[in-house]
N, C-alpha and C positions, 0 to 999 in steps of 0.2 A: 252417706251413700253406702250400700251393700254391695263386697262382692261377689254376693249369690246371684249365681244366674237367675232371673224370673222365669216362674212356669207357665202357660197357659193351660187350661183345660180347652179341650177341644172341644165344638160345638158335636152334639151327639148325631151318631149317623143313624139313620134311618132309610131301611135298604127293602122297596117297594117290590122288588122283582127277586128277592132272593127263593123264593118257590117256584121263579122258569129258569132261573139261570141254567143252563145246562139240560132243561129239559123242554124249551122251545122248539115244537116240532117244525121244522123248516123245510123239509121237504116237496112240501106243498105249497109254498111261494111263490106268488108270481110277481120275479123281480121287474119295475120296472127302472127306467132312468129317465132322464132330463131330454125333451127332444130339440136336437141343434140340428138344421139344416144342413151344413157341411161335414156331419159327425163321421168321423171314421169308423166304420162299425168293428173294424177288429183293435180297437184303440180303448184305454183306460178309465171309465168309468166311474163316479157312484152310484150304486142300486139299491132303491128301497122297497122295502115288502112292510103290507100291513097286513100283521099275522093274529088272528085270533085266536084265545086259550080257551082253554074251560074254564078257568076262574070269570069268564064273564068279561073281560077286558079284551083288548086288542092294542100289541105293542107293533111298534116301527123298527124294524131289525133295519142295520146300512152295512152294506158292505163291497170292496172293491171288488169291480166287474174281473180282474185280472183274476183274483182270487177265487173261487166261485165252488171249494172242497169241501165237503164234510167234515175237514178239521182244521176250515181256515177260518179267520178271523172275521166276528161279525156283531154289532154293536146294537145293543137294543135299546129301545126307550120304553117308557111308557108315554101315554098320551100326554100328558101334562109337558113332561121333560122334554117331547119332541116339539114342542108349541116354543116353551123357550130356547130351542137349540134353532128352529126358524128362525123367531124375533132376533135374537142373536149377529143370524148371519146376514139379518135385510138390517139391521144397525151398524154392521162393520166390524164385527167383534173378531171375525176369525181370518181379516182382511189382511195379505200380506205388508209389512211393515214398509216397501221396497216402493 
């Protein structure tokens, strides 16, 4: 046995959205959310916008209703990516452990 640490290579990244990153116009979103009959309206949210580029695509930005600045945090997908971040959460993927 060696004891040289083993290396992996990493599986290579391929990065679909690196031509909106940062230049996703968001302005013009209309964010909606999830509708709950007892929802507090001035209470913590997720919101999601389907935003249309000119590259001919249309990505899903999510971001917390709390947050809601021009230089606060907001998550995009692409269409593909947003399909399995669904499947995902209707399988229990991102289900608290508890």
């Amino acid at each position: 046995m060696s004891d040289e640490p083993t290396t992996r290579e990493s599986a290579p990244i391929f990065d679909d959205k690196a031509h909106v990153r940062g230049k996703l116009d968001l302005t013009k979103a209309e964010w909606q959310r999830a509708a709950e009959p007892d929802a507090d309206p001035n209470g913590e949210y997720v919101e999601i916008a389907f935003v249309p580029h000119d590259d001919g695509k249309t990505y899903i930005a999510m971001r917390n209703s709390k947050f809601t600045g021009p230089n606060d945090t907001v998550l995009v997908f692409t269409e593909s990516e947003w399909d399995a971040f669904v499947e995902g959460a209707k399988a229990g993927e991102f289900d608290e452990p508890w």
